[in-house]
C-alpha positions in Angstrom: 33.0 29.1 210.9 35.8 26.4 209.7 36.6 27.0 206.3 38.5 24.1 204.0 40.8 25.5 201.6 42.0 23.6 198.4 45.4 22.6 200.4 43.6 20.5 203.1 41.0 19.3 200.7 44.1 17.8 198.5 45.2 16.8 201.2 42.6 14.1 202.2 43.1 13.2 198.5 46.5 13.0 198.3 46.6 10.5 201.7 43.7 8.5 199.9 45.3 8.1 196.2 48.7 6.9 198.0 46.9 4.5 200.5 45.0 2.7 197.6 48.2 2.8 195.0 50.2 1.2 197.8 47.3 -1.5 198.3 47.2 -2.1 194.8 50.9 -2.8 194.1 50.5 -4.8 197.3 53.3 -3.2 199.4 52.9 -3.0 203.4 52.3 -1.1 205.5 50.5 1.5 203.3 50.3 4.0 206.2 53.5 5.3 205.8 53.0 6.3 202.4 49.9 8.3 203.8 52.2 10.0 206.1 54.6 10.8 203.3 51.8 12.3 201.0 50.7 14.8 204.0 54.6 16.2 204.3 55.0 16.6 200.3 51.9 18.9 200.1 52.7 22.2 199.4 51.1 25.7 198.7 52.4 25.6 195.3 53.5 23.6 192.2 57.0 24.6 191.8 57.0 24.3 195.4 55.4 20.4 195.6 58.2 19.5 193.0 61.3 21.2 194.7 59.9 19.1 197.8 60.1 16.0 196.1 63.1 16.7 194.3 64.3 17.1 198.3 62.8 14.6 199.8 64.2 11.9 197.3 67.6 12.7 197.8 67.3 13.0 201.3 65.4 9.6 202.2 67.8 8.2 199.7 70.6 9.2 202.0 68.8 8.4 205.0 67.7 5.2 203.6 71.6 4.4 202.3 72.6 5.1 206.3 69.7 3.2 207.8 70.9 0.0 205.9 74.6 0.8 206.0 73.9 1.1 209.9 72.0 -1.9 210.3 74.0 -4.1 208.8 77.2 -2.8 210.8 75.6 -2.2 214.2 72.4 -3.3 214.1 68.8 -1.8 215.2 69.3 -1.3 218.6 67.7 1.1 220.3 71.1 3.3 220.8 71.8 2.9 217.0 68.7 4.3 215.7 69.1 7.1 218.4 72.2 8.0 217.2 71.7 7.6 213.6 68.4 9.8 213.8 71.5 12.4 215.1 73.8 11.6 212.0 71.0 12.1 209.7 69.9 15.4 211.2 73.3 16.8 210.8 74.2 15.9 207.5 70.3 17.3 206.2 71.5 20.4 208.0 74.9 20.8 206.2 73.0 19.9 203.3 70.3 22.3 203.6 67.6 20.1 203.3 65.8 21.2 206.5 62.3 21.0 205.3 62.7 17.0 204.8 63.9 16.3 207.8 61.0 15.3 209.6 59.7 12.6 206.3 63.7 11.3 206.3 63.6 10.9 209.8 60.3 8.7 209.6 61.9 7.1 206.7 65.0 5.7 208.7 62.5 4.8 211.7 60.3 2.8 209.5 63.7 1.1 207.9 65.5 0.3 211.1 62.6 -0.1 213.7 61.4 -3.3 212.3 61.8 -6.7 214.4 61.3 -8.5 210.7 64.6 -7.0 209.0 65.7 -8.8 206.1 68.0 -6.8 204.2 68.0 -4.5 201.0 64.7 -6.2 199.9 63.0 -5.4 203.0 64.0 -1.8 202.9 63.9 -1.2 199.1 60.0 -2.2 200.0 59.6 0.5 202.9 61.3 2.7 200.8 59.0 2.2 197.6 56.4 2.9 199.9 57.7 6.6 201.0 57.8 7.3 197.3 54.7 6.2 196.6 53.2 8.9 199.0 55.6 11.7 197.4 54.2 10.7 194.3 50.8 10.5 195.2 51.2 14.1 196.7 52.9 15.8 193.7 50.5 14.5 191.3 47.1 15.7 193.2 48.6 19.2 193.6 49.5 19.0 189.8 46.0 18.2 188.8 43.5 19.2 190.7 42.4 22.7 191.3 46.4 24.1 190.7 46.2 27.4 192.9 45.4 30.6 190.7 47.9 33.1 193.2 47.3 35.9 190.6 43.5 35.6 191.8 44.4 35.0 195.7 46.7 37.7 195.3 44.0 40.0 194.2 41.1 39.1 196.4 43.5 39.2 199.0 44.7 42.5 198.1 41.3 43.9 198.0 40.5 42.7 201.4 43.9 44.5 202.8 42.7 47.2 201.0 39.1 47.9 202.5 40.9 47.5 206.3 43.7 49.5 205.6 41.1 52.7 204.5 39.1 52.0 207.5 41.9 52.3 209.4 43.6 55.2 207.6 40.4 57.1 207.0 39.5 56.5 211.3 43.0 57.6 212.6 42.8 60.8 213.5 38.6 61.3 214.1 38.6 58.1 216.8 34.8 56.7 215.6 36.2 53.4 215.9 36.7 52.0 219.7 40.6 51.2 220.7 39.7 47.5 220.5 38.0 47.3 216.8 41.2 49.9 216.2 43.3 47.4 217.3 41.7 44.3 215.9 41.7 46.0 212.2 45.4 47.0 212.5 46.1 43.5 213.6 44.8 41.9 211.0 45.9 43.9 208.3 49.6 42.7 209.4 48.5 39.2 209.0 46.9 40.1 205.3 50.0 42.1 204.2 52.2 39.0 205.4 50.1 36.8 203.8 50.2 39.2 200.4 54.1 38.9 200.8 53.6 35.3 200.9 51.8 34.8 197.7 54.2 37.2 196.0 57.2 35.4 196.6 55.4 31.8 195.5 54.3 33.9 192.5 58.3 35.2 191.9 59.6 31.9 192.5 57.0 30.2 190.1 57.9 33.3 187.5 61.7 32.1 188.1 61.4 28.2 188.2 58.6 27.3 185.9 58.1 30.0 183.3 58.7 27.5 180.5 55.7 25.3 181.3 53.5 27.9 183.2 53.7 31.9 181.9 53.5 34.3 184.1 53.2 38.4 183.3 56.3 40.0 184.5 54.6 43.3 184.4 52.3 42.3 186.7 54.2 40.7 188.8 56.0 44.4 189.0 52.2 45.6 189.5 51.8 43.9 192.2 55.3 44.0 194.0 54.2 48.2 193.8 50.9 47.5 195.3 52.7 45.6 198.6 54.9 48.8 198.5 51.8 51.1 199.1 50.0 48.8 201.6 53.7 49.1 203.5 53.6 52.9 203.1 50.0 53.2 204.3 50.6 51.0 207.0 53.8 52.8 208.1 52.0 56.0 208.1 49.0 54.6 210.7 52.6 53.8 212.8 53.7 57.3 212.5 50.4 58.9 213.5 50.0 57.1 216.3 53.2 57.8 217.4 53.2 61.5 216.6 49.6 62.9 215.7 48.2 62.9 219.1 51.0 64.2 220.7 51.9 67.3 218.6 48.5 68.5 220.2 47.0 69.7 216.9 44.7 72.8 216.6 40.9 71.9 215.3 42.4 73.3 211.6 45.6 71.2 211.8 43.1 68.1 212.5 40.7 68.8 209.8 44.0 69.2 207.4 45.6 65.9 208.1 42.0 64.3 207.7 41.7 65.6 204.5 45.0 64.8 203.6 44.1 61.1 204.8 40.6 60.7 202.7 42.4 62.5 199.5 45.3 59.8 200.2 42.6 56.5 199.9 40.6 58.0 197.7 43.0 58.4 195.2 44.6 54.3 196.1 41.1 53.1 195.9 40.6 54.6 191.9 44.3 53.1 191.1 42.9 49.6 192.4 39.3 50.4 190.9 41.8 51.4 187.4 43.7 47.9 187.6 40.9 46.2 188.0 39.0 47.3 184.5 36.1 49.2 186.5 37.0 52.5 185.8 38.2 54.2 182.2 40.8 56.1 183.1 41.7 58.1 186.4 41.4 61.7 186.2 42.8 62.9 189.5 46.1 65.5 190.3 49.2 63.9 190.9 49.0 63.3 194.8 52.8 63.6 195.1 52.9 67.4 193.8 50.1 68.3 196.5 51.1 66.2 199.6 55.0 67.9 198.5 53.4 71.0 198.7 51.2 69.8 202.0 54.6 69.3 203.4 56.3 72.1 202.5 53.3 74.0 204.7 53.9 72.3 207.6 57.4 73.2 208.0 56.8 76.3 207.1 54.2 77.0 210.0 55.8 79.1 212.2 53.0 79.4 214.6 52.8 75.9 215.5 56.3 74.9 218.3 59.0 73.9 217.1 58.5 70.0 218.7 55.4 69.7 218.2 56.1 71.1 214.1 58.7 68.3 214.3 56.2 66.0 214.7 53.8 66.9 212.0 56.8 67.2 209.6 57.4 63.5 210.3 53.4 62.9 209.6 54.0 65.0 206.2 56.9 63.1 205.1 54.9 59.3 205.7 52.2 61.0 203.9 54.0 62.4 200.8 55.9 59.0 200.8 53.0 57.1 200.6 51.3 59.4 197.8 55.0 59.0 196.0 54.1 55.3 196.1 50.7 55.7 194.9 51.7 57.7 192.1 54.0 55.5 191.0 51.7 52.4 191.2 49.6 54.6 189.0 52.4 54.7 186.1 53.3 51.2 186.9 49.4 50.1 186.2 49.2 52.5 183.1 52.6 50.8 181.4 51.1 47.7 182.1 47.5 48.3 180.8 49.0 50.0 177.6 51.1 47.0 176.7 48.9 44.3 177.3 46.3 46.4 175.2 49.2 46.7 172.1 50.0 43.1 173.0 46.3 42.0 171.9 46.0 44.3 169.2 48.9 42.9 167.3 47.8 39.0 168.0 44.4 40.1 166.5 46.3 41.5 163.6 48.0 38.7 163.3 45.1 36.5 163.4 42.9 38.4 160.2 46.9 38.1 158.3 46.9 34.6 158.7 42.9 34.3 157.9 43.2 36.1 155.2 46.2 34.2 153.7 44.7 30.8 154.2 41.7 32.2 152.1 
């Protein structure tokens, strides 16, 4: 089933609002401003404006050699060829790669027209480029602006539930090789899409903080979770690599398992903890106890020497990853602890100022 997401949904808007504006002011042809609404969409709002702030100087520039061009050469086939080349160059030195395509449309609407008539005549096509930038900006602006602190929670949730599936299935095989595979696959795709939404997140934290707040604490929160789906994820890689072919004793298997289930049971309280459904999280630190899991494998003299190699390297991903988890676990209570003080003093500060209008 096809899903629409807000983007494509603004979309349509966007293309709509820019063909009835450019109607209204009465310029032609209105299409191109739908075109130049769909290229200025973006997944974010810092992101929407930085394209536009792009796109303006480079159709501006484009626009500035499509005239200069036409009025020295002409707009002859060979010129607009080679022009399309001058402006592709000089976007690239100027690192404005992402409007290249709408600047190149803007210089084919300018200097493709039979009815050319000088600056008027472009300043019109121009006006109408803008429109759709506009048009674009404004819709991602004001209706439904994304909420990535909730994407990036459902989503992290959902990478979650596939990565214990996975983690907690490794070594016991109840899952066929193709569901295996499916499930590992896609949890790639979710963790790149979790990276995703934490870098429009940063860059929004960077850009924009002035007009929209964001929590750096939880912005370290969640940079901490992405570093535990990485460890868990780089563990799966290490025991399929090494698990199978150490060729573990019954003991050895039933060990690492319970290594494994102690390992997701303990991420899935942190998560359960961040997320205000548990009190507090009354569990050992699961970096002393995979240290001294560890410790146990090297130890093991009656297992060969190659095949102890490879468990070590098992051990290690696994105390790494309880490192990380532990460390999420701080991360979660610092943050917790100070938004709790945080509201306490701005309900303190609240009865102060009641009482002293009184």
């Amino acid at each position: 089933m096809i899903t629409l997401g807000p983007r494509v949904l603004k979309t349509g808007v966007a293309v709509a609002l820019a063909l009835y504006i450019t109607k209204w002011i009465g310029l032609e042809p209105p299409v191109f401003a739908a075109i130049a609404a769909t290229f200025t969409i973006q997944p974010s709002i810092y992101r929407s404006w930085k394209q536009v702030l792009e796109q303006f100087q480079a159709n501006t520039l484009g626009a500035i050699i499509a005239i200069a061009s036409i009025y020295l050469f002409g707009n002859n086939p060979i010129v607009i060829g080679f022009v399309t080349v001058i402006v592709i160059i000089i976007s690239l030195k100027l690192k404005m790669e992402s409007s290249i395509s709408l600047t190149l449309i803007t210089v084919l609407i300018m200097m493709s027209s039979s009815e050319f008539n000088g600056i008027i005549t472009a300043a019109n096509k121009f006006i109408i480029v803008l429109v759709g930038m506009g048009s674009a900006f404004l819709v991602n602006l004001i209706i439904s602006p994304p909420n990535y602190n909730k994407n990036f929670n459902e989503k992290m949730d959902d990478s979650f539930k596939t990565m214990s599936l996975l983690i907690r299935t490794a070594i016991s095989n109840e899952l066929t090789e193709k569901t295996f595979q499916d499930q590992w696959s896609q949890l790639r795709k979710d963790i790149a899409k979790l990276e995703d939404l934490y870098k429009i997140l940063d860059e929004e934290r960077k850009k924009i903080s002035k007009v929209k707040p964001l929590d750096v604490r939880e912005l370290v929160v969640f940079k901490q979770m992405l570093a535990c789906l990485h460890h868990g994820l780089r563990l799966l890689d290490i025991v399929e690599d090494h698990f199978f072919q150490s060729r573990p004793e019954p003991q050895e298997t039933n060990e690492f398992d319970d290594q494994f289930e102690e390992l997701i049971q303990y991420h899935e309280m942190i998560l359960l903890k961040y997320s205000g459904k548990i009190r507090e999280l009354d569990m050992e630190s699961r970096h002393r106890k995979s240290g001294l899991f560890l410790e146990s494998i090297m130890e093991d003299r009656s297992i060969e020497r190659n095949d102890r190699l490879r468990l070590t390297i098992i051990g290690s991903a696994i105390y790494d990853y309880a490192f990380q988890l532990d460390r999420l676990n701080e991360l979660i209570d610092q943050y917790q602890n100070r938004k709790v003080d945080t509201e306490s003093n701005s309900r303190k500060g609240f009865i102060k100022g009641t009482k002293r209008f009184k």
